[in-house]
C-alpha positions in Angstrom: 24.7 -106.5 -69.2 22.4 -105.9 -72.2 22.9 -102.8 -74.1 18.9 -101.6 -73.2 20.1 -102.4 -69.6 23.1 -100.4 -70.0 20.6 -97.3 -71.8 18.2 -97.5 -68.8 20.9 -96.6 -66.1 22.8 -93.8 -68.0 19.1 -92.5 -68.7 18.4 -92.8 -65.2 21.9 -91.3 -63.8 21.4 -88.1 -66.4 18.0 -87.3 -64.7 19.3 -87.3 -61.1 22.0 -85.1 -62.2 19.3 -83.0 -64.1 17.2 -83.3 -60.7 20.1 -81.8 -58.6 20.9 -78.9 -60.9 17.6 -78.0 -60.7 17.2 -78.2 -57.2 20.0 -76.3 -56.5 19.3 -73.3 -59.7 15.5 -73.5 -57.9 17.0 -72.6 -54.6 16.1 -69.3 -52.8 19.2 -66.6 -52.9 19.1 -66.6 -49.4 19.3 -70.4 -49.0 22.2 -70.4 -51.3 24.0 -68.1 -49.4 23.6 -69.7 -46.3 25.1 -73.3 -48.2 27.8 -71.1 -49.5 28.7 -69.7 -45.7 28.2 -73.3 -44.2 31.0 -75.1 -46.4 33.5 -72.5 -44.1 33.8 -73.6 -40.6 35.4 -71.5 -38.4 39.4 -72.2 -38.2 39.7 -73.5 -34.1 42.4 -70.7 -32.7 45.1 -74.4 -33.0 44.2 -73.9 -36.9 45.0 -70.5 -37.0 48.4 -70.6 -35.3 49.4 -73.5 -37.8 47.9 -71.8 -41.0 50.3 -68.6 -39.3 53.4 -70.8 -39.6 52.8 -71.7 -43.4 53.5 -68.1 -44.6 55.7 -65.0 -44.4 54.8 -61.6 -42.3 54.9 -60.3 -45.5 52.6 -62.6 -47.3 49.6 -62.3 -44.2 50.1 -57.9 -44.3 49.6 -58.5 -48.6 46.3 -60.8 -48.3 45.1 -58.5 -45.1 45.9 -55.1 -47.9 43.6 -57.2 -50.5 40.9 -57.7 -47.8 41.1 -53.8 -47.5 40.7 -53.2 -50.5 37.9 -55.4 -51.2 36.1 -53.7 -48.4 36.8 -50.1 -49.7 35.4 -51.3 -53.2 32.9 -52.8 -51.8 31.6 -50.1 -49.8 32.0 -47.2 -52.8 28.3 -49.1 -54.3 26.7 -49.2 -50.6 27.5 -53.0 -51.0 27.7 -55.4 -47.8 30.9 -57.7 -47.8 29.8 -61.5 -47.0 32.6 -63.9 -45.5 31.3 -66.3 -48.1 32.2 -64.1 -50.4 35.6 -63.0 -48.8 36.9 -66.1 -48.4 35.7 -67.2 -51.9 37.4 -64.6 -54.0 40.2 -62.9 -51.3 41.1 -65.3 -49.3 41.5 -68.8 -51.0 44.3 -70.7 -49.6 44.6 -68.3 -46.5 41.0 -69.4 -45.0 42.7 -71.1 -41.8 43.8 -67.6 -41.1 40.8 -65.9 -41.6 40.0 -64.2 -37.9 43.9 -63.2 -37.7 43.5 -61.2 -40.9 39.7 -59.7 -39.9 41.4 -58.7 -36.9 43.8 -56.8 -38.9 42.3 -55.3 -41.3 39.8 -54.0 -38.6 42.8 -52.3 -37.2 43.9 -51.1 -40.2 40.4 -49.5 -40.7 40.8 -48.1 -37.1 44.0 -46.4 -37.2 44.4 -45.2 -40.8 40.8 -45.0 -42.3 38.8 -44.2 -39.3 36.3 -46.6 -39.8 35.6 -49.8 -38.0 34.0 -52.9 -39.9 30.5 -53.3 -38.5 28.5 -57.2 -38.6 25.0 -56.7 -39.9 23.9 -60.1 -40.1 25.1 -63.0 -37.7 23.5 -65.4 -39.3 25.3 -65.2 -42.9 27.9 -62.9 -41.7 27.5 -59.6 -43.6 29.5 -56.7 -42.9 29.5 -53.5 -43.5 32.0 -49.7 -42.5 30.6 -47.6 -40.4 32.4 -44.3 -40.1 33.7 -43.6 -36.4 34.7 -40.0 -36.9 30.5 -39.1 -37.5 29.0 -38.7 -34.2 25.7 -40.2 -33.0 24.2 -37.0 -33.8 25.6 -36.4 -37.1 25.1 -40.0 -38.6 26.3 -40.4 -42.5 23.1 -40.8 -44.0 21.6 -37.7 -42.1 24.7 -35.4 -44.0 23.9 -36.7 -48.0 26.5 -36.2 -50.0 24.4 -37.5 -53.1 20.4 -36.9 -54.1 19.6 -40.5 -53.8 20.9 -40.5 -49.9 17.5 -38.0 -49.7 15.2 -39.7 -51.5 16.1 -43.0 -48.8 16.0 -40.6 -45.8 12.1 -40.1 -47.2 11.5 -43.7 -47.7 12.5 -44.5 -44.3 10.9 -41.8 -42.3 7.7 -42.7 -43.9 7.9 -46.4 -43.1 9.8 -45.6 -39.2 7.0 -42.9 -38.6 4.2 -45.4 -39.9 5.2 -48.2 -37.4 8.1 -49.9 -39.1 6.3 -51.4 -42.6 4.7 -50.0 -45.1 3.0 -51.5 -48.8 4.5 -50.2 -51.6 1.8 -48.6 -53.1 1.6 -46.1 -50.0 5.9 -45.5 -50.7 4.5 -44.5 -54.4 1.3 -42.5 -53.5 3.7 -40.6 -51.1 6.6 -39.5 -53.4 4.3 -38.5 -56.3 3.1 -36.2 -53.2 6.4 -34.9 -53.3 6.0 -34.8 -57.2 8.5 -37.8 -57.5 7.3 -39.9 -60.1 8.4 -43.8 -59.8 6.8 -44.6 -62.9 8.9 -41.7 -64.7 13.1 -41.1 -65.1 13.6 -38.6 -62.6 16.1 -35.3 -63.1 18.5 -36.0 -59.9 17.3 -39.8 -58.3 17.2 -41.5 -62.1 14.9 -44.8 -62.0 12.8 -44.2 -58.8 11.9 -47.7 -59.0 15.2 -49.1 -59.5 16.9 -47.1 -56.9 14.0 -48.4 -54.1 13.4 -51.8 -54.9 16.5 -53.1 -56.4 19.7 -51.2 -55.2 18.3 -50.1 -51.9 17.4 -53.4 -51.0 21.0 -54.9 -52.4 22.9 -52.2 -49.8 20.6 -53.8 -47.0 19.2 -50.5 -46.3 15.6 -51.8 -47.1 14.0 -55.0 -47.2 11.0 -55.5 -49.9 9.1 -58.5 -48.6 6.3 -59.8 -50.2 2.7 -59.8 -48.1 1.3 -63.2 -47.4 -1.9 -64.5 -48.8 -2.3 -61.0 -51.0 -3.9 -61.7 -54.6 -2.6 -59.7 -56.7 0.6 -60.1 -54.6 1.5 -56.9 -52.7 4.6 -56.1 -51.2 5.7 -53.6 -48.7 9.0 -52.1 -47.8 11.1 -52.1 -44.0 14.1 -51.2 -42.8 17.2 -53.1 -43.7 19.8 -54.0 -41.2 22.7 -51.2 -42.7 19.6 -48.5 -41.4 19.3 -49.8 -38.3 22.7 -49.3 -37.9 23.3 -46.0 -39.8 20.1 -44.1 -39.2 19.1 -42.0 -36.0 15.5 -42.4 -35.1 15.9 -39.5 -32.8 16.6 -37.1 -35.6 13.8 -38.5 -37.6 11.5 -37.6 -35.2 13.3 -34.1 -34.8 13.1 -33.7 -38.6 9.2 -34.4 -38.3 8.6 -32.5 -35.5 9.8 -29.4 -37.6 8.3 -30.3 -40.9 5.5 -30.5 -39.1 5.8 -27.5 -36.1 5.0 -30.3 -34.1 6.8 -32.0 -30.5 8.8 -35.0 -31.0 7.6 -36.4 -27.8 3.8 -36.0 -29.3 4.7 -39.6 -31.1 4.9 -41.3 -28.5 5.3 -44.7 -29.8 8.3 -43.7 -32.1 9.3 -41.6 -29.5 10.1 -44.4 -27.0 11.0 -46.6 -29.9 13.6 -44.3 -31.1 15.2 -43.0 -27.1 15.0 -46.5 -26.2 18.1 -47.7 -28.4 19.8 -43.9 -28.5 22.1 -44.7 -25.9 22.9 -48.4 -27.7 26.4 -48.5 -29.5 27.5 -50.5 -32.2 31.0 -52.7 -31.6 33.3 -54.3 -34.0 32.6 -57.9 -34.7 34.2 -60.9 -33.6 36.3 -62.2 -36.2 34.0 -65.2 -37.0 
């Protein structure tokens, strides 16, 4: 083979490379986690009895401790645990065990922390703790026990009691209403801006989805699958209907919206 020959195929080799690297750096988030979730199959209940046999009690009760912990430290910043991630950077060699240790740590949460580990998303596998010891009509986010946990409770009431999206520049015109400024620092909530559109979103309580076929793009704001879990509706509309000196029942959309999924419960997840 001629050395131009030889030039031509390492030229050509180093730009598919490039290509892929690219492709995969180009890549939506989402897309990427979904790849990352899709290289873990779920161990077949054979799998998990022989992955049991190649370690001490001792060894499954220490990597089910460090799953704990990564949920407790995970859920401190509002944070939602993927399995991706759990089996990436927890887990490691004991994958084939993974539903025996979910299973444990949920009972650990259960019986010693109160709380029960909640699946947000099926489709990546995102999962969150939900405190069992708050009752349905004391949820956590309706007792803040920081100012941000108000300014949410805001955001979300406006977009629940405005038919379940709202554009962003309706969020803004609201709180400066309320003499919150997103385009200043704020005494108590710190970056307005920040806190809605960045870490909000990252703790799944909002989503911030971009509105099709807008120029200049526009965006508006929803609720994120942790509220749909944590938040009441009912007292939403209770908290309205005093604001406002006004019957719940008088809204009658939200008002069947919000009764309609009351009585729903949320159940542990299956240890997929």
């Amino acid at each position: 083979m001629c050395c131009c020959q030889r030039m031509t195929q390492r030229k050509r080799l180093s730009n598919t490379q490039s290509s892929s690297q690219n492709k995969r750096q180009s890549m939506p988030l989402a897309s990427q986690e979904e790849d990352d979730d899709l290289t873990f199959p779920q161990p077949s209940s054979s799998q998990v009895q022989r992955g049991l046999e190649r370690f001490t009690p001792a060894q499954v009760d220490q990597k089910t401790a460090e799953v704990v912990q990564f949920f407790l430290v995970r859920d401190q910043k509002k944070i939602p645990v993927r399995r991706a991630d759990l089996v990436k950077h927890v887990l490691k060699d004991y994958r084939n065990i993974y539903p025996e240790i979910m299973k444990r740590a949920a009972r650990t949460f259960d019986q010693v922390f109160g709380l029960k580990i909640v699946e947000i998303d099926s489709k990546n596998h995102m999962y969150i703790l939900v405190n069992k010891l708050e009752t349905a009509e004391a949820p956590p986010i309706m007792n803040p026990t920081n100012p941000k946990t108000g300014l949410l409770f805001v955001v979300l009431s406006l977009i629940f009691m405005k038919g379940g999206a709202v554009r962003e520049n309706l969020i803004w015109n609201t709180l400066k209403k309320l003499r919150v400024d997103a385009g200043e620092k704020h005494e108590e909530f710190g970056d307005v801006k920040k806190a809605i559109t960045d870490e909000f979103v990252r703790q799944r309580y909002l989503e911030y989805v971009r509105i099709p076929h807008t120029e200049p793009v526009e965006f508006e704001f929803r609720w994120g699958q942790r509220a749909e879990v944590e938040v009441s509706k009912v007292k939403i509309l209770e908290f309205m209907g005093e604001l406002h000196d006004q019957d719940p029942q008088s809204w009658t959309q939200q008002f069947r919206e919000a009764h309609s999924i009351s009585g729903s419960s949320q159940t542990a997840p299956s240890s997929r």
